[in-house]
MIFI-888834 format. One record per atom (N, C-alpha, C): residue in one letter; x, y, z. Coordinates in steps of 0.2 Angstrom, whole numbers, plus 2048, in hexadecimal, padded with zeros to 3 digits. Layout:
BEGIN
AXYZ;...
//
This chain:
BEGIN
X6C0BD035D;X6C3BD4362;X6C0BDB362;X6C0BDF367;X6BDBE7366;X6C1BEB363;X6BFBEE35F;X6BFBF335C;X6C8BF7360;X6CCBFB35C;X6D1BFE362;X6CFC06361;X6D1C0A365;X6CEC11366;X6D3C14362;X6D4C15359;X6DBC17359;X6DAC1E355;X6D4C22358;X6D6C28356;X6D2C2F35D;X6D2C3235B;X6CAC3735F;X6C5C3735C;X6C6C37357;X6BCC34354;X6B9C2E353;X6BFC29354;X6BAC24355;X6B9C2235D;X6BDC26363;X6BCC27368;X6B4C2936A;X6B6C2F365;X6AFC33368;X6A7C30363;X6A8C2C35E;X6A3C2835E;X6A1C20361;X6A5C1E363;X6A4C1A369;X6A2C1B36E;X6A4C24373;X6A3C23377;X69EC2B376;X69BC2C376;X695C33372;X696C3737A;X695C33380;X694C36384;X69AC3C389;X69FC38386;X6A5C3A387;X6A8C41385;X6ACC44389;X6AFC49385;X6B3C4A380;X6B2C4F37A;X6B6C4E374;X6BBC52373;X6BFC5237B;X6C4C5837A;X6CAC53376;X6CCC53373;X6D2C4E372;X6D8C4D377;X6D8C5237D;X6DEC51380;X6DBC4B384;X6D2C4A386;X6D2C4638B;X6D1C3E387;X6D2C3F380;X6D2C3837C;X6DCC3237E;X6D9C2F380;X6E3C29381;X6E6C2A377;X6ECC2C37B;X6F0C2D375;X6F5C27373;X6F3C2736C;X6F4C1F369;X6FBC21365;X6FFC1C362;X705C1C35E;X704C21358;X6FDC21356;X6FCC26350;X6F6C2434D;X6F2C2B34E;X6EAC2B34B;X6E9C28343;X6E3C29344;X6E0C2833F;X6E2C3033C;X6DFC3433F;X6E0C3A33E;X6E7C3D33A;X6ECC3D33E;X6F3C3E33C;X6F5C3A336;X6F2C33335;X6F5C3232E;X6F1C31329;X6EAC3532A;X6E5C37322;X6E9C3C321;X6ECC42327;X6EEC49324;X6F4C4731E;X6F8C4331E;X6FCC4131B;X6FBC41312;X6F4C40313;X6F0C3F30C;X6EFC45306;X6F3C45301;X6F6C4C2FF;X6EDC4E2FB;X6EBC562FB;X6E5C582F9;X6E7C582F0;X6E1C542EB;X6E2C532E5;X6DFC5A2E1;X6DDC5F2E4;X6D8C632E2;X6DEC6A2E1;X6DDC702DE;X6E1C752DE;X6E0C7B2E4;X6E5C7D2E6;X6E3C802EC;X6DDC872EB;X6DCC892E7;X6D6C8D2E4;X6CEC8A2E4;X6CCC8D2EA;X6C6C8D2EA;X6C3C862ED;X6C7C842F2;X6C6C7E2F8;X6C2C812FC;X6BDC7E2FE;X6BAC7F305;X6B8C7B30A;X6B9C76307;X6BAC6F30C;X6C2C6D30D;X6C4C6C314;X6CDC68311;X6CCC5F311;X6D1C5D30B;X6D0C5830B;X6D0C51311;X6D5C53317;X6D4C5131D;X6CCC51320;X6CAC5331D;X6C3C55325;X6BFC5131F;X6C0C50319;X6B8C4C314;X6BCC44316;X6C4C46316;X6C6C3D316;X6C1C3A31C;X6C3C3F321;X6BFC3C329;X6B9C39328;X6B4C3F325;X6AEC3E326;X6ADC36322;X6AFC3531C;X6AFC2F318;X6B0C2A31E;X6B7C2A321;X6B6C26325;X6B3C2432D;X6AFC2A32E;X6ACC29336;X6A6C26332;X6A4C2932B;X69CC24329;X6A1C1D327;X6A3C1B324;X6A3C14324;X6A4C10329;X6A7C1432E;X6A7C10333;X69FC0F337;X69BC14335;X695C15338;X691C0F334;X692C0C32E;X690C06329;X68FC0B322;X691C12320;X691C13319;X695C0F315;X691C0E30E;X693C0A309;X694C0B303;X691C13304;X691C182FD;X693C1C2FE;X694C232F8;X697C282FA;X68FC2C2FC;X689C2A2FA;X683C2D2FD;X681C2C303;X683C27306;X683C2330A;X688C28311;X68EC2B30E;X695C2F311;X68FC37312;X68EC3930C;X68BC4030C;X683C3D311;X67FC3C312;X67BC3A318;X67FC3A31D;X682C3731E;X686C36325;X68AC40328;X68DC40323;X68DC48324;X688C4D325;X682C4C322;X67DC50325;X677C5032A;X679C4A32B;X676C46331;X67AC47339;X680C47338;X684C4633E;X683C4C344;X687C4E348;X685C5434C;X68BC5834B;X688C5E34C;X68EC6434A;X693C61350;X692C5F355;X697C5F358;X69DC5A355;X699C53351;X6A0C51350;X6A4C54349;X69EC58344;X6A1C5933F;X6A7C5F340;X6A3C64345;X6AAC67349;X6B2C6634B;X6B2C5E34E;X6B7C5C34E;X6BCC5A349;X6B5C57343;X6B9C5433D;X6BDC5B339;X6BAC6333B;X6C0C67338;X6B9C67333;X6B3C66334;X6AFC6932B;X6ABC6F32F;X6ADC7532A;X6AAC7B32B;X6A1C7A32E;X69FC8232C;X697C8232D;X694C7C328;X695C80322;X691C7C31D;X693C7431B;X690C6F31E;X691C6A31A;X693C68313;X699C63312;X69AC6330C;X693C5E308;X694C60301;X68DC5B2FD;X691C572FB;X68DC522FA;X68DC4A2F7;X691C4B2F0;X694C512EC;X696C502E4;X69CC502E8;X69EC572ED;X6A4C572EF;X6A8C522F2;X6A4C4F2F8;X6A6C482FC;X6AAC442F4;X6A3C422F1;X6A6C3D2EB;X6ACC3F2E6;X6ACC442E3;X6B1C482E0;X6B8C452E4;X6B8C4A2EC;X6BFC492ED;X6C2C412F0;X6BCC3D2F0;X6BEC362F3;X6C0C342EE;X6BEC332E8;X6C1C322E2;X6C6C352DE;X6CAC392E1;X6D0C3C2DD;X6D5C3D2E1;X6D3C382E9;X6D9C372ED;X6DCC342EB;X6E5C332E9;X6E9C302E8;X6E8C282EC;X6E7C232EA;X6E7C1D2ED;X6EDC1A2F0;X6F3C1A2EF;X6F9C1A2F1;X6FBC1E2F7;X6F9C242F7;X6F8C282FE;X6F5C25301;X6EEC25300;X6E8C23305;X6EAC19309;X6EFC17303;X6EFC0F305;X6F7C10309;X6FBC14309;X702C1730E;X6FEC19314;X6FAC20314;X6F8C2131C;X6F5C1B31F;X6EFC1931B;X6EDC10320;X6F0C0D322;X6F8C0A31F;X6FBC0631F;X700C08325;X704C0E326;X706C12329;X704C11330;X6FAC1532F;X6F8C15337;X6F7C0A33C;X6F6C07336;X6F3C01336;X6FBBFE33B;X701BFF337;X708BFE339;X708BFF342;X706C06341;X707C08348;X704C05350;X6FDC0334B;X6F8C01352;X6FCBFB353;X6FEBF534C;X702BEF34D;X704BF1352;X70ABF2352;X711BF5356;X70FBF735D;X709BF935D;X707BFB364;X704BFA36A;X701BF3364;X6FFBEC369;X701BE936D;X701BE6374;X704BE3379;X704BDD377;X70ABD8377;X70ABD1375;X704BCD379;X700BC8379;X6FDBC537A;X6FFBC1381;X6FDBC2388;X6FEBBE38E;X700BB638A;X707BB338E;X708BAC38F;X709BA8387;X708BAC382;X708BAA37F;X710BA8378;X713BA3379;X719BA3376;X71CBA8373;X723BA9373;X726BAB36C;X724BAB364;X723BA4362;X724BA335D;X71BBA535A;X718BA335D;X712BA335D;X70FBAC35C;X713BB135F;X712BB635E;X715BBA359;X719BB6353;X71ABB834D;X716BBC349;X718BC2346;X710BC4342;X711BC133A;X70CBBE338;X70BBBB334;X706BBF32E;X709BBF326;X705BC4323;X701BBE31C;X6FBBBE31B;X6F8BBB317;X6F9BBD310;X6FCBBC307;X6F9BC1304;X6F8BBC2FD;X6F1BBF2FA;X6EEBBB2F5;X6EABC02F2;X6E6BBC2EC;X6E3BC32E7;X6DCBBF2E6;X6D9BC52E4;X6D3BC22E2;X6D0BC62DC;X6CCBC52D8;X6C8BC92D4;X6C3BCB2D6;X6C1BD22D4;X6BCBD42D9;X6B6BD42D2;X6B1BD12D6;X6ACBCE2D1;X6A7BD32D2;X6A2BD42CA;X69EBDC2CD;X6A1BE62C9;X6A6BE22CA;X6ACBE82CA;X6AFBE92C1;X6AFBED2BF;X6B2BEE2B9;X6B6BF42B7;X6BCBF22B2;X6C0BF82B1;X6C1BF92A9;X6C3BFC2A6;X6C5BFC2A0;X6CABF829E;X6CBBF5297;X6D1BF2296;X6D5BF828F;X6DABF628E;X6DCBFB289;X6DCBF8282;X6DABF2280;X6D6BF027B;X6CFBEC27C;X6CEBEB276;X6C5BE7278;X6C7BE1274;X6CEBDD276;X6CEBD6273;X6D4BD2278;X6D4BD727D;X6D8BD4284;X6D3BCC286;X6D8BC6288;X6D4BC228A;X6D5BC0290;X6D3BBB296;X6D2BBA29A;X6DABB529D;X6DDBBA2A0;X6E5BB72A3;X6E6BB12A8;X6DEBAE2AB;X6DFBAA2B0;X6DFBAD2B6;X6DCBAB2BC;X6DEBAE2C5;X6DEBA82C8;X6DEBA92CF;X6DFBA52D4;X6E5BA22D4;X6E7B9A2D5;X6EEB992D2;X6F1B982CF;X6ECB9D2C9;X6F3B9E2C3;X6F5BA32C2;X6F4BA82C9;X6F4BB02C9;X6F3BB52C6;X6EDBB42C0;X6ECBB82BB;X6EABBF2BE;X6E6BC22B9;X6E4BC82BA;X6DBBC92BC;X6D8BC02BA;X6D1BC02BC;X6CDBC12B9;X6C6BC22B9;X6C1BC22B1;X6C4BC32AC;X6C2BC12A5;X6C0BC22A2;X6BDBC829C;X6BFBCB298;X6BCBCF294;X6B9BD328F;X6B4BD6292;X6AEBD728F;X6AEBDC28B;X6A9BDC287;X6A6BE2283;X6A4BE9287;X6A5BEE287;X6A0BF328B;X69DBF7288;X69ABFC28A;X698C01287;X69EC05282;X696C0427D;X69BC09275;X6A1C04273;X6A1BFD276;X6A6BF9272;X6ACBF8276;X6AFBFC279;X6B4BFB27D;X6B5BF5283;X6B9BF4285;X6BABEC28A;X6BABED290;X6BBBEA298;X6BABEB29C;X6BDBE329E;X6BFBE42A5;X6BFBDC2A6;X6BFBDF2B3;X6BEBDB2B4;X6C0BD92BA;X6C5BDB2BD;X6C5BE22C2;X6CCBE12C5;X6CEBDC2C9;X6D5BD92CA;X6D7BD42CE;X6DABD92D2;X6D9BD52DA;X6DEBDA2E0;X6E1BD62E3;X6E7BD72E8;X6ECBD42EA;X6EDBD72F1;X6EBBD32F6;X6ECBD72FC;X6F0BD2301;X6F4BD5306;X6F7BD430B;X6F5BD4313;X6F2BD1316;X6EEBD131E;X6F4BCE322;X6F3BD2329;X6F4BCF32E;X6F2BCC331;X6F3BC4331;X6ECBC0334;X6EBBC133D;X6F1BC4340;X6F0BC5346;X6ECBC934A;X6EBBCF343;X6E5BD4345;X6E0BD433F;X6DEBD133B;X6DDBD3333;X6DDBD6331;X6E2BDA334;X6E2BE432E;X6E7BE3328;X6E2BE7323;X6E6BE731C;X6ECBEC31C;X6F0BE831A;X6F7BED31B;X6F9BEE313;X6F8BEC30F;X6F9BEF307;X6F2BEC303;X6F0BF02FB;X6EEBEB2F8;X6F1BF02F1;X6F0BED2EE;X6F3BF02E5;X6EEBEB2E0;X6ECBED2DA;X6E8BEC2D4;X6EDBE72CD;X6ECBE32CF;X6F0BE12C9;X6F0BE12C4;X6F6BE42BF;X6F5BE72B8;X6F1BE42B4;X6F0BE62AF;X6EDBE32A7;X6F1BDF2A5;X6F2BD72A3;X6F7BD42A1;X6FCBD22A4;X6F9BD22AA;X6FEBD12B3;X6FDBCA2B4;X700BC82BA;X700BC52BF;X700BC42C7;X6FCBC12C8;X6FEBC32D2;X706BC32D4;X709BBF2D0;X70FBBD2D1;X714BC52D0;X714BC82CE;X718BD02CE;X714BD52D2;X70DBD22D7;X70CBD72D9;X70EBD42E2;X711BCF2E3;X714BCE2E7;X71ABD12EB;X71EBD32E8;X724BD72EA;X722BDD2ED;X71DBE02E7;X71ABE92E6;X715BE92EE;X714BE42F1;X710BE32F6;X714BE52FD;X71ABDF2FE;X71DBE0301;X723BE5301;X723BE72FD;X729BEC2FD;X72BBF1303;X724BF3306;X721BFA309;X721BF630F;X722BF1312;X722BEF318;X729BE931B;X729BEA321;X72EBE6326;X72EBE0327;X733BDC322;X731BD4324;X735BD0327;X737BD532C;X73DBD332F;X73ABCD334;X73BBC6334;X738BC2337;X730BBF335;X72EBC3332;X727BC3332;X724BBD32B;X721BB932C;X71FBB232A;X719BB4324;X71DBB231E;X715BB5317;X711BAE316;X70EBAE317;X709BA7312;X705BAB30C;X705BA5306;X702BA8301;X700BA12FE;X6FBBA02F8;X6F9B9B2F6;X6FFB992F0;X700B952EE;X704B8F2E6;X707B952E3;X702B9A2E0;X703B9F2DA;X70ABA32DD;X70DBA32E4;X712BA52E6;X719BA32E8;X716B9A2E7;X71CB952E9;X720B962E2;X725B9B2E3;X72BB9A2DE;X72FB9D2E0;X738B9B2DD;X73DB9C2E0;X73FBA62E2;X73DBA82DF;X73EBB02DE;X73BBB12E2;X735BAF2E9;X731BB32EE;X736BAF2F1;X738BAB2F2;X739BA72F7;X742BAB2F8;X746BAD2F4;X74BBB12F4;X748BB72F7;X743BBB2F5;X742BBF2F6;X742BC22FE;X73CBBE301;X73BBBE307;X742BBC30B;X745BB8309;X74CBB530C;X74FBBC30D;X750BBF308;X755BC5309;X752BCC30B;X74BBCA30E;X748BD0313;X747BCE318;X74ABC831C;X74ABC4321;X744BC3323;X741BC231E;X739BBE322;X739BB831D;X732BB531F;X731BAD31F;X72BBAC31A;X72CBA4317;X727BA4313;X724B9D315;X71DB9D314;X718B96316;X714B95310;X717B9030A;X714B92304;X712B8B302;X70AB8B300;X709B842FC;X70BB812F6;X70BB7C2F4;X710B782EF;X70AB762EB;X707B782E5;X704B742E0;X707B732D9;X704B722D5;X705B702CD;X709B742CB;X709B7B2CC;X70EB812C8;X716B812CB;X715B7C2D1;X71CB792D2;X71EB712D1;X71EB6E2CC;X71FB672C9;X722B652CE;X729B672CD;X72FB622D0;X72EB642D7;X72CB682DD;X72CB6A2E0;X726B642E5;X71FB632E3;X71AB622E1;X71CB5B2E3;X721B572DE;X722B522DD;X726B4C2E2;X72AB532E4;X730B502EA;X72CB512F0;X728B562F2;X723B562F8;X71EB502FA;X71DB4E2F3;X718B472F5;X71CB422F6;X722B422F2;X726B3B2F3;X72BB382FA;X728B3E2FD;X72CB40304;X729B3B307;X72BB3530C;X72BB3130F;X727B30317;X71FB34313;X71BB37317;X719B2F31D;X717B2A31A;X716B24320;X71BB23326;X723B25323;X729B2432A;X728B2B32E;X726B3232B;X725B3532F;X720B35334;X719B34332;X716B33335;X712B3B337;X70DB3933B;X706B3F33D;X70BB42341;X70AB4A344;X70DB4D348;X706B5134A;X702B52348;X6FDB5434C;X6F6B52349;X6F2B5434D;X6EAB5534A;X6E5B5734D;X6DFB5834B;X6DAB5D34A;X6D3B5B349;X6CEB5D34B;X6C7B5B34B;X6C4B6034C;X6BDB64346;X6BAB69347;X6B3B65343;X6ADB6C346;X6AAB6A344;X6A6B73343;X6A1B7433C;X69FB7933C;X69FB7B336;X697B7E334;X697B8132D;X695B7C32A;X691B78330;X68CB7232C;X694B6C325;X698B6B32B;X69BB6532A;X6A1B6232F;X6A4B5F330;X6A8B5C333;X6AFB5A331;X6B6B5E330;X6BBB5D330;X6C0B5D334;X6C6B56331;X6CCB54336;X6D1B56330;X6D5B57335;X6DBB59331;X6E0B56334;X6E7B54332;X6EDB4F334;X6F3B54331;X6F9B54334;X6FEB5A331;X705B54333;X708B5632F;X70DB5132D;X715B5532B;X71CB56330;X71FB5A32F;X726B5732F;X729B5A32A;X731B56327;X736B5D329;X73BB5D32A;X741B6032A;X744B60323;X748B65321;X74BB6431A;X753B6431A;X755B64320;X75DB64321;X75DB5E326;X75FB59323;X762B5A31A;X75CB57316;X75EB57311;X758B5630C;X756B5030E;X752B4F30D;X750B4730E;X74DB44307;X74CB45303;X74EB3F2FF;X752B412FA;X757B422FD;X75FB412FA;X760B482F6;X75CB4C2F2;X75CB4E2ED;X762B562F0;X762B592EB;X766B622ED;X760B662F0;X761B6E2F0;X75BB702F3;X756B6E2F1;X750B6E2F7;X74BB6C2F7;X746B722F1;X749B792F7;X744B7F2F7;X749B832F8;X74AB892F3;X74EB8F2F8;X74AB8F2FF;X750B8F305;X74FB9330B;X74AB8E30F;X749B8730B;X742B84310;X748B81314;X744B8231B;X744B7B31F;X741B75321;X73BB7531F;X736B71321;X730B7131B;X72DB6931A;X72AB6A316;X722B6631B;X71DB68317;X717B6731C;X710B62317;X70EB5D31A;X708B5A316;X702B5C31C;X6FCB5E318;X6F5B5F31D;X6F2B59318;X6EFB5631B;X6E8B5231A;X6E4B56320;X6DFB55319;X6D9B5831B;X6D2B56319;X6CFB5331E;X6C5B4C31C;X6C3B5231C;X6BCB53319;X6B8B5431A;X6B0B51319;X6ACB5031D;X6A5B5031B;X69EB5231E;X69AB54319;X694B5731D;X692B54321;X68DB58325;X689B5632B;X684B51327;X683B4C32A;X67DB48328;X682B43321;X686B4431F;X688B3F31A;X68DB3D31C;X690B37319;X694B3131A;X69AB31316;X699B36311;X69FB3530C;X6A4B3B30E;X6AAB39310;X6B1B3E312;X6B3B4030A;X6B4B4530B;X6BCB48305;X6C1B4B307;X6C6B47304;X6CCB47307;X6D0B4E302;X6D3B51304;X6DAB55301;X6E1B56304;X6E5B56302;X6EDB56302;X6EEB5A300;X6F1B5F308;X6F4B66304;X6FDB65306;X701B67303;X708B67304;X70AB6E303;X70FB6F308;X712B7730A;X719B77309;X71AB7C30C;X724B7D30C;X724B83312;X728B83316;X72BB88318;X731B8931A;X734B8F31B;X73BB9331C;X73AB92324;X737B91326;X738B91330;X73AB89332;X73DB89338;X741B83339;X73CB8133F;X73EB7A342;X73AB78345;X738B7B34A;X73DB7D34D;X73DB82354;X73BB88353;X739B8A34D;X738B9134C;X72DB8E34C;X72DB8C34C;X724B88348;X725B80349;X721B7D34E;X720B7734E;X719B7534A;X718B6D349;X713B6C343;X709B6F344;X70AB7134A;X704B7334B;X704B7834D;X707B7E34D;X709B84349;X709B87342;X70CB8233F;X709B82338;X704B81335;X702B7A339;X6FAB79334;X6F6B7F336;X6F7B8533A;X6F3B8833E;X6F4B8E339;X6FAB8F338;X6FCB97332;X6F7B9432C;X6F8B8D32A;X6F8B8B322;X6EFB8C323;X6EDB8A326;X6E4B8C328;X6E3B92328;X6E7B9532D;X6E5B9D32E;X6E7BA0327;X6EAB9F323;X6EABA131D;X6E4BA4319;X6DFBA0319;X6D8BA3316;X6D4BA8318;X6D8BA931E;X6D5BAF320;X6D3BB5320;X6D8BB5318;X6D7BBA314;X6D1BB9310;X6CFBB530D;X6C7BB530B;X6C2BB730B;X6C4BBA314;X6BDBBF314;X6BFBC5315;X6C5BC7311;X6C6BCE310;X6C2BCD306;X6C3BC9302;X6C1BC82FE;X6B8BC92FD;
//
């Protein structure tokens, strides 16, 4: 989808030809501009010459231009035309490449991740619901999962810390190494929240030393509205505390069932999947193979096999088979994925849900 015009500078790089008076730019719910100013300067008021406002911008009009570096940001600054550095508020003299990188690295991240989060909020909010298209369907739906970011290293606070586990065991991610002069490092793991409806990142947090993604789950959502609003996350999340939790901020959960829920796991297969029977299906082909998928959907009230709660707050529990095989081979591989959700049937029919439970990955390519 295109790009949205959500400031005067990305206005006026989009449109060069245009005028950059800001009164003739359409006024949005809140710029980009209005909520970098938000961003407190880390530097002492003695002997600034640049404000931190005007280096934020320029960081971000060059990424937006495809900078990847902070040398990459200073280029961009000294390249660009006085007229837009004018706008961005930077004096006669260009700032240099130590100053760019000093004050980007000594912005508070918690600020800098509030104003994104803030402006990001607002353009949501702004957007016109989608012609024709259902109630239930225009639910916003928030993705959040972790990942280790590979490449990347931090310190650890001893050099005999050892490797926690990630993915669905929610650990902390690599492993600990030796570094320079003897000290250890290991792997940040991150933990991030998307809107699958727009893909904008609305929080991310680092998970501690000795952590798990499981505590960084709350600390994610805490700073946002889930009032109705439907979370998926992978296994590492399916436990009774989120599931309270979200209940009691009135939003929803769509969460998968593996190993790290035994009994849970075990009542979901035993579920009387033949008398229920298919409720929907699917055929795709792409990325050089060929998959069908079949979704399979039970009500939970009343329980159906006999038992007490199923799940806190579930109403409905869900089976995906899923074939796959390549192009040019013969041999399928089959998987059984099993879900749970808090939404009732009238709230999410079963091809709604296989739809949420796939879009789920779509946070992968923020990874």
């Amino acid at each position: 989808m295109p790009a949205l015009q959500v400031s005067p500078i990305v206005a006026a790089l989009d449109q060069p030809e245009a005028s950059l008076d800001r009164e003739a730019v359409p006024r949005v719910a809140l710029s980009l501009v209005e909520a970098f100013a938000e961003i407190p300067d880390p530097r002492h008021a003695r002997g600034i010459r640049y404000g931190v406002l005007a280096i934020v911008l320029l960081g971000a009009c060059a990424v937006l231009t495809g900078a990847r570096s902070f040398a990459a940001i200073a280029e961009y600054a000294h390249d660009t035309g006085r007229t837009i550095l004018d706008l961005l508020g930077v004096g006669t003299v260009v700032p240099h490449a130590c100053t760019i990188r000093r004050v980007l690295q000594d912005l508070d991240p918690d600020a800098v991740q509030a104003a994104m989060r803030t402006w990001a909020l607002a353009q949501l909010a702004d957007r016109p619901a989608p012609d024709g298209a259902p109630v239930r369907e225009q639910r916003q739906v928030l993705a959040l999962d972790g990942k280790t970011v590979r490449g990347a290293h931090i310190p650890t606070s001893t050099d005999t810390d050892t490797d926690t586990g990630s993915g669905t065991g929610g650990g902390t991610g690599g492993g600990t190494d030796a570094g320079p002069g003897g000290g250890g490092y290991r792997q940040p793991h991150l933990v991030s929240v998307l809107d699958l409806g727009s893909g904008v990142v609305l929080g991310q947090i680092q998970v501690a030393e000795k952590s798990s993604e499981i505590a960084a789950f709350t600390a994610l959502l805490d700073d946002l509205d889930l009032t109705d609003v439907l979370i998926t996350a992978d296994a590492v999340h399916t436990n009774r505390n989120h599931a309270d939790y979200l209940h009691q901020r009135g939003g929803h959960y769509l969460l998968t069932a593996k190993l790290n829920q035994p009994t849970l796991l075990r009542r979901l297969r035993a579920l009387p999947w033949k008398q229920i029977g298919v409720a929907g299906r699917e055929r795709g082909r792409g990325h050089g193979r060929v998959e069908t998928r079949q979704v399979s959907v039970v009500s939970l009230h009343p329980c159906p096999d006999r038992g007490g709660e199923f799940f806190p707050h579930a109403a409905q529990a869900i089976k995906v088979v899923r074939r796959r095989r390549a192009l040019g081979s013969r041999k399928w591989t089959t998987v059984t994925v099993y879900a749970i959700t808090s939404l009732t049937a009238a709230q999410a029919d079963p091809v709604l849900l296989a739809r949420w439970l796939r879009g789920h990955w779509a946070i992968e390519a923020l990874h």
